[in-house]
N, C-alpha and C positions, 0 to 999 in steps of 0.2 A: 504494500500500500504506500505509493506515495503521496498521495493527500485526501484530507476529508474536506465534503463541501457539506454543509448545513442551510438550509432556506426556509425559512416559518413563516405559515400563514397561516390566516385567520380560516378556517374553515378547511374541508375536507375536500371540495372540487375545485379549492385552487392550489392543495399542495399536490391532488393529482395531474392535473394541468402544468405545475414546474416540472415536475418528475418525468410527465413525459417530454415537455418541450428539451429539458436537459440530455434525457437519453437520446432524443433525433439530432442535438444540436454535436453531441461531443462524444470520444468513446470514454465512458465510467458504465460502475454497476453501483445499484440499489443497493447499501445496507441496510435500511429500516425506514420504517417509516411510523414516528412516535407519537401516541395523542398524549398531548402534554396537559390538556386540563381548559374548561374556556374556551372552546371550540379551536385551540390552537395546536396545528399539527406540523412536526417537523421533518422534511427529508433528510434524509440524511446516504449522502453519496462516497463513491470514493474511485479514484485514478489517478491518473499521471498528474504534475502541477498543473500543466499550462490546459489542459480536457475540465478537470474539475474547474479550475480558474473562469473558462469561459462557457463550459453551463452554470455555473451559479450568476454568471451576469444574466444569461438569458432565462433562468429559474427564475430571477428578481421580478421580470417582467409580467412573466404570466399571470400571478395576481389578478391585474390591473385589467385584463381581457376577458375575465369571465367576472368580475365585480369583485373580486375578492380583495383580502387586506395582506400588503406582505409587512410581516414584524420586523423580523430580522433576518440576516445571512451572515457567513462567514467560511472565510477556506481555511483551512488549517495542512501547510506543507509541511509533510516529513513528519506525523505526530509521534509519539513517543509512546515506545511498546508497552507501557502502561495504560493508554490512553484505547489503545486497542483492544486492551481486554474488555476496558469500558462498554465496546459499542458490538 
């Protein structure tokens, strides 16, 4: 695993909506996908830097196309094999 992407949104058809704009836009795979509470769900991805890098910019977006709310994102390169067991 060379990087984690993370993308949260507000509801449940628009973090499927990122997930899949990100698997057409970039090559990564799916590790989870989490209901955090509050109708907020988070993707959570993982591949090379610069794949994760540029689906999470276009995961940001989807949101915004089917009405939904994007919370937050963030890539995480290189994470650390404790951080792995995490997920």
């Amino acid at each position: 695993m060379s990087a984690i992407g993370l993308v949260e949104t507000r509801g449940l058809t628009s973090a499927v909506e990122a997930l899949d704009s990100m698997a057409k836009a970039a090559n990564i795979s799916c590790l989870d996908l989490k209901r955090v509470g509050s109708g907020l769900i988070t993707v959570i991805i993982e591949g090379d830097v610069a794949d994760v890098n540029s689906a999470v910019e276009i995961g940001k977006l989807s949101p915004d196309r089917v009405g939904g709310d994007l919370i937050s994102s963030n890539v995480i390169p290189r994470p650390h094999t404790e951080l792995e067991k995490l997920l």
